[in-house]
N, C-alpha and C positions, 0 to 999 in steps of 0.2 A: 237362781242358784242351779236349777236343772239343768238350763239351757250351758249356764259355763260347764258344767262335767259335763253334758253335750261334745260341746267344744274342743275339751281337752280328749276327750277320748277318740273323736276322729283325728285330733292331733295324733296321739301316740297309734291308731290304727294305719295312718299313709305313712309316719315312722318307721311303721314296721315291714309297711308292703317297700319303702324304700330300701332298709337294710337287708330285706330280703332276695330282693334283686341287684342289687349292688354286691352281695357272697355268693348267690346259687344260681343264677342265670344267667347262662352264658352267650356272650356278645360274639361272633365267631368263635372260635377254639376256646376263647378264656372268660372267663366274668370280669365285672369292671376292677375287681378288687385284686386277681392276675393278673389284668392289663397295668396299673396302678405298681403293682411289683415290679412288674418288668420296667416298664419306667422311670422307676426312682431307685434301677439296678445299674443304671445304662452309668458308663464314667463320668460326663458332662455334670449328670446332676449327683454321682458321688465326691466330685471336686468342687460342685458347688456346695453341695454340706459340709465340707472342710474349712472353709473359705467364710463361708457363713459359723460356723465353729469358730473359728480364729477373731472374725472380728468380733464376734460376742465378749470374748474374752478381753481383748483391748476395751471395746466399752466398759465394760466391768470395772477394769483396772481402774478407768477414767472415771468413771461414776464413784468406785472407792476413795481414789484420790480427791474429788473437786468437789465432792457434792456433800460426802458423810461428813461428819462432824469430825475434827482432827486434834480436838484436845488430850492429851496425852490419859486424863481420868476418866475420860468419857465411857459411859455402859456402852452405846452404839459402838465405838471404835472399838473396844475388847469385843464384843460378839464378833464384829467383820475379822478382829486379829487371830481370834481362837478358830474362827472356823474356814477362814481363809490364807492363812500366813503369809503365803505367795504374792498377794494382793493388798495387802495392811497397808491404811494410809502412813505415809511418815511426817511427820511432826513437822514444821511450819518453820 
């Protein structure tokens, strides 16, 4: 039992020396966690979170339609209807 809290607490100690270095030491001018910003500022990868956005959504639909249960009484179909209307499967 000692030895696992052992264990676990040099886990959460290189945890910490990790998140520390990763927000407060900086790598040339920025930390990894500024470089990481600027990164996922740049357009490329804001039209790919769009893009990635967008198909999410089409899966959804698709998961809504083919996969949930599409009996008109069904409790699952009325949770996806009430919380999704956009996306309700439709009846068969």
């Amino acid at each position: 039992m000692l030895g696992n809290l052992a264990k676990r607490a040099v886990n959460l100690a290189i945890l910490f020396l990790a998140a520390v270095t990763f927000f407060l030491v900086p790598f040339g001018r920025r930390t990894l966690f500024q470089h990481c910003k600027a990164i996922v500022a740049t357009e490329p990868a804001t039209e790919l979170g769009k893009e990635l956005e967008k198909k999410g959504q089409e899966v959804k639909g698709t998961v809504i339609e083919e996969v949930m249960p599409t009996s008109v009484g069904s409790t699952a179909t009325k949770a996806v209807a009430k919380a999704h209307p956009e996306a309700s499967p439709k009846p068969r």
